[in-house]
N, C-alpha and C positions, 0 to 999 in steps of 0.2 A: 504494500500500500504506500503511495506516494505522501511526502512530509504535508501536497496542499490538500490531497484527500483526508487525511486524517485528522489535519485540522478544522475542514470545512465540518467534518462528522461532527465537530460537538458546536458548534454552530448552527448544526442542521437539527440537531435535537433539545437546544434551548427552547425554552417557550416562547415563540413568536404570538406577536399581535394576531389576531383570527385574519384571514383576508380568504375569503366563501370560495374563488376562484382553487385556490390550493388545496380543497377538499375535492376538487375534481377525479383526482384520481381511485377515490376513495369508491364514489358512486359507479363511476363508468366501468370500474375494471374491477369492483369487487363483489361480494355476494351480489347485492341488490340488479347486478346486471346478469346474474346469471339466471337469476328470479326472472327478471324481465324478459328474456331471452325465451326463456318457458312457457312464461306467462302468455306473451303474444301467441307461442307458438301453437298453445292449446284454444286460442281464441280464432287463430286462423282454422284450425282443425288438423290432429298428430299425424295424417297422413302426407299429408303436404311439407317437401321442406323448402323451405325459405330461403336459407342462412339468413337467419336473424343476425348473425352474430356482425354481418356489416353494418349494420346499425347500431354498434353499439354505445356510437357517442351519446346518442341520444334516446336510448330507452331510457323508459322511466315504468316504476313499479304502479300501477294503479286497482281501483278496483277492479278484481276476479268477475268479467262477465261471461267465460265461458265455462263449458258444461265437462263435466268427468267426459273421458274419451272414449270416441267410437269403440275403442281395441282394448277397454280396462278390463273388459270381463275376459277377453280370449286371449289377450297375453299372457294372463296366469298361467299358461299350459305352456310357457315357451321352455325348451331345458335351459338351463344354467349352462350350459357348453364345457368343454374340458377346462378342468382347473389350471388356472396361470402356477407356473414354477418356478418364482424367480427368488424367493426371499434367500436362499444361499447363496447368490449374483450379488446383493444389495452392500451397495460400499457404507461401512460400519459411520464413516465422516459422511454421511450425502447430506443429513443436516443433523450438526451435534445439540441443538435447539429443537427438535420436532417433537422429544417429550415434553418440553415444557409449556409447547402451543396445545399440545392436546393435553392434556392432564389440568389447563389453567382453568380453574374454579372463579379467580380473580381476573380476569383480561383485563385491568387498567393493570392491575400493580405487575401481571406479568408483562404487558406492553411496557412500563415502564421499567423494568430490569432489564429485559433486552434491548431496549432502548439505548442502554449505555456503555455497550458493549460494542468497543469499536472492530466491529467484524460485518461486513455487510451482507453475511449470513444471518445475523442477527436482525439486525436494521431488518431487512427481510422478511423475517417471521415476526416483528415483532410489528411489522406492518397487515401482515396475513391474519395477527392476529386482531387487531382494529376494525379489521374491513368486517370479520365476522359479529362483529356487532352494530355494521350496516342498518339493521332493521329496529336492533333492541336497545341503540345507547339512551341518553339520557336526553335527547336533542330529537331522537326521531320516534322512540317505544310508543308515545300516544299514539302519534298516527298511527303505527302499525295496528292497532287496537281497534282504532276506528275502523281502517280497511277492514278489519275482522266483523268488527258489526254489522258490516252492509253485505254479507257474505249469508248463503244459505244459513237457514239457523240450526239446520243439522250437521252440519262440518263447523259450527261457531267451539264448542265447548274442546274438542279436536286442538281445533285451529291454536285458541288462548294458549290451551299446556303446553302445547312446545314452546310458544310464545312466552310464558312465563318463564320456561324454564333456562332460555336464554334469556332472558333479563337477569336472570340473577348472577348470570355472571359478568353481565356488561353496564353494572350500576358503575356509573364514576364515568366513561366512556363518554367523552363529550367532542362538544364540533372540533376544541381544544386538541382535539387527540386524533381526530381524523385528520386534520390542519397537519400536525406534526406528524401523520403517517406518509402524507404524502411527503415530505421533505425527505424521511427517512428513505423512501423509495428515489429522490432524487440524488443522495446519497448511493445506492446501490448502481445507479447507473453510471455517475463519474468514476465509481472504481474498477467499472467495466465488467461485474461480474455478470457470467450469462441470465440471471434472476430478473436482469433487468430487463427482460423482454416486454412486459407488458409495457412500459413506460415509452416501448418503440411500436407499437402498434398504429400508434395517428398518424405514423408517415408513410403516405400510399409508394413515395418516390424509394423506400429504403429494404424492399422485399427483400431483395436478395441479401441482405445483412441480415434482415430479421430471421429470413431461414437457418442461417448460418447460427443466428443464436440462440435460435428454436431447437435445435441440435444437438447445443451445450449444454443447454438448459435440461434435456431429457436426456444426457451424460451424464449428471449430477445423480443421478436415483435419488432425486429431494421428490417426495409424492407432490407438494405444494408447488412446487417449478414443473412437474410433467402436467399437471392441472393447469396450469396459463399455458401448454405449449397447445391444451386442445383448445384454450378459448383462441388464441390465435388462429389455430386453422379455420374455428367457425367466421372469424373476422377478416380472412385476410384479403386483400383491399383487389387481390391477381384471379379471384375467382368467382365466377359470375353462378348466379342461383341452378343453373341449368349442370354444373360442371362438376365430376365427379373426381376422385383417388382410386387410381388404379395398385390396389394389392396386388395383384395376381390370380389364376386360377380361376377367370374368371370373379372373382369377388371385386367390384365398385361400391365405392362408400359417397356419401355426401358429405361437405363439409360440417355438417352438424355433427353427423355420424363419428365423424371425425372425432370434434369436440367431447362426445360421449364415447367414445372407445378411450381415450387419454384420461377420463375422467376414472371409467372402469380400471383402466389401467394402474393410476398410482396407487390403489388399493392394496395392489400385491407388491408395492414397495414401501408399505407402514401405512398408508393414511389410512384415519378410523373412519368404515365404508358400514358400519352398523347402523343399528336404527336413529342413532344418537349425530349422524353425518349432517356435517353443515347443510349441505345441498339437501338433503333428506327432508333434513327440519324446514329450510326455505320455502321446497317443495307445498308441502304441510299448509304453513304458515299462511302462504299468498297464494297458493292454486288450491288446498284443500285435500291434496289426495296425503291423507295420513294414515297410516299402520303402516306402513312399509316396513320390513324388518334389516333393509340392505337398502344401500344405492343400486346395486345392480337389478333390484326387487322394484324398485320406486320407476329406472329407468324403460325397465322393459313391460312392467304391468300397463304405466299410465302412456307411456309416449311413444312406443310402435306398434305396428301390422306384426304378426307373429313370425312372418317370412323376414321381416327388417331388422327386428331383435335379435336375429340368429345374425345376420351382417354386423352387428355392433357387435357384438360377442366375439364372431371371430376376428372381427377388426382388434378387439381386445390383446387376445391371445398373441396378433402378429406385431403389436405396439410391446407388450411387455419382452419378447424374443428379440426382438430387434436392439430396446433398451439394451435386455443382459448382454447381448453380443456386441451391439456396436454396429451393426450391418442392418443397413433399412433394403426393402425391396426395391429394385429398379421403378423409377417413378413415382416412391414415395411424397415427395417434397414439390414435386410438380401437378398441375390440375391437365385432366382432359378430358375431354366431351364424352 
């Protein structure tokens, strides 16, 4: 780490005057746009994909006006597909902080001990760890609430508990902290770690870097960096709604798909994919479909055709083999019709 990067680091983690524009990165690129992402997707109807995710500048969460999906009752019967085998691959350093984001009961007081920890591994997670209290700090928890009132009053009582139960760990969580989350991510990207990829997504002119760091960042077997490498694919600026990822064998994925196989994916390099999963919860939260016992559960009951679930699934399997090896499929990284 360079002597001006390390200095800007505790610079960047003072407490700055609030200025609304610096929480930008907090909404567009954290939970709340994955929610969004969803949201619309289930409004548009789960069959159709979109790629949402090129809009991400500007989703926004609102009231839940669409309906449980066409496919919630018959994708319960999709299998599970072959178990991913990576955890004896998974580099012991991919993040020496990933216990402490999941196990935090406290997300201020653990945001603010990694906060000061000049490692932009840290900075990092302890940015990851802010965003996830998107819905529930102390500045946005009402609304969430209310959103929940104007929602079916049968998914309402659902909906709250999870809601509750994320608040209680994001008391203290304020615009304060979202302000300085995004610094600390400005942080991560002057020291050029690959983490930083989200913070490169709004420049349609910089693809080809961004691939390159999309790359690194799914080199890392950090589950939190393989999770922004799928929001990337859903977003990337080179691929039109029509435009598919050639695996192989016959198997094309959509950029969502995308998004959700990476998603599937870092599960099997530590991220908690139980019922208690961010996305899980968000799900819940803001679309209504709650019992899910997994993210894999959550993704393939509510949001494919039974034939498309099995394409996420294997898209899964060839994302986590690729990780452990290092070797992507011919055409990975590129879109074609």
């Amino acid at each position: 780490m360079t002597e001006h990067v390390h200095r800007d680091r505790h610079r960047l983690t003072s407490a700055a005057p609030i200025q609304m524009r610096k929480v930008l990165w907090t909404v567009v690129v954290g939970t709340v746009v994955l929610v969004g992402i969803y949201a619309s997707t289930f409004k548009a109807g789960p069959a159709k994909d979109t790629n949402l995710g090129r809009h991400v500048a500007v989703t926004q969460v609102g009231p839940d006006t669409g309906s449980s999906s066409t496919y919630a009752s018959t994708a319960r019967r999709v299998p599970a597909g072959p178990a991913a085998e990576p955890q004896a691959r998974i580099a012991p350093d991919a993040n020496p902080y990933l216990r402490d984001y999941q196990s935090a009961t406290d997300r201020r007081a653990t945001f603010e001990k990694l906060s000061q920890i000049s490692d932009p591994i840290a900075a990092y997670t302890a940015a990851q760890l802010a965003r996830r209290c998107g819905l529930y700090g102390d500045g946005t928890y009402a609304a969430t609430l209310r959103r929940i009132e104007q929602q079916p009053i049968e998914t309402q009582a659902a909906r709250k508990t999870a809601a509750q139960r994320e608040r209680s760990k994001c008391v203290g969580v304020d615009l304060n902290t979202f302000s300085r989350a995004t610094q600390l991510m400005q942080y991560v990207s002057e020291s050029g770690n690959p983490r930083r990829l989200t913070t490169m997504m709004g420049n349609p002119q910089a693809i080809q870097e961004q691939i390159t760091v999309a790359q690194q960042a799914a080199a890392t077997m950090d589950p939190l960096a393989i999770e922004e490498v799928g929001l990337f694919f859903a977003g990337r600026h080179d691929f039109l709604p029509d435009q598919t990822v050639d695996l192989g064998n016959g198997l094309r994925v959509t950029p969502s798909m995308m998004r959700d196989a990476f998603l599937l994916a870092a599960c099997s390099f530590g991220e908690d994919c139980g019922a208690d999963n961010s996305l899980v919860t968000s799900r819940c939260v803001n679309i209504g479909f709650c019992g899910a016992r997994s993210l894999e559960e959550s993704l393939t009951t509510y949001t494919y055709a039974p034939a498309d679930a099995e394409r996420v699934v294997a898209a899964r399997d060839i994302v986590v083999r690729a990780i452990q090896t290092g070797q992507w499929p011919d055409g990975f990284w590129s879109a074609s019709h």
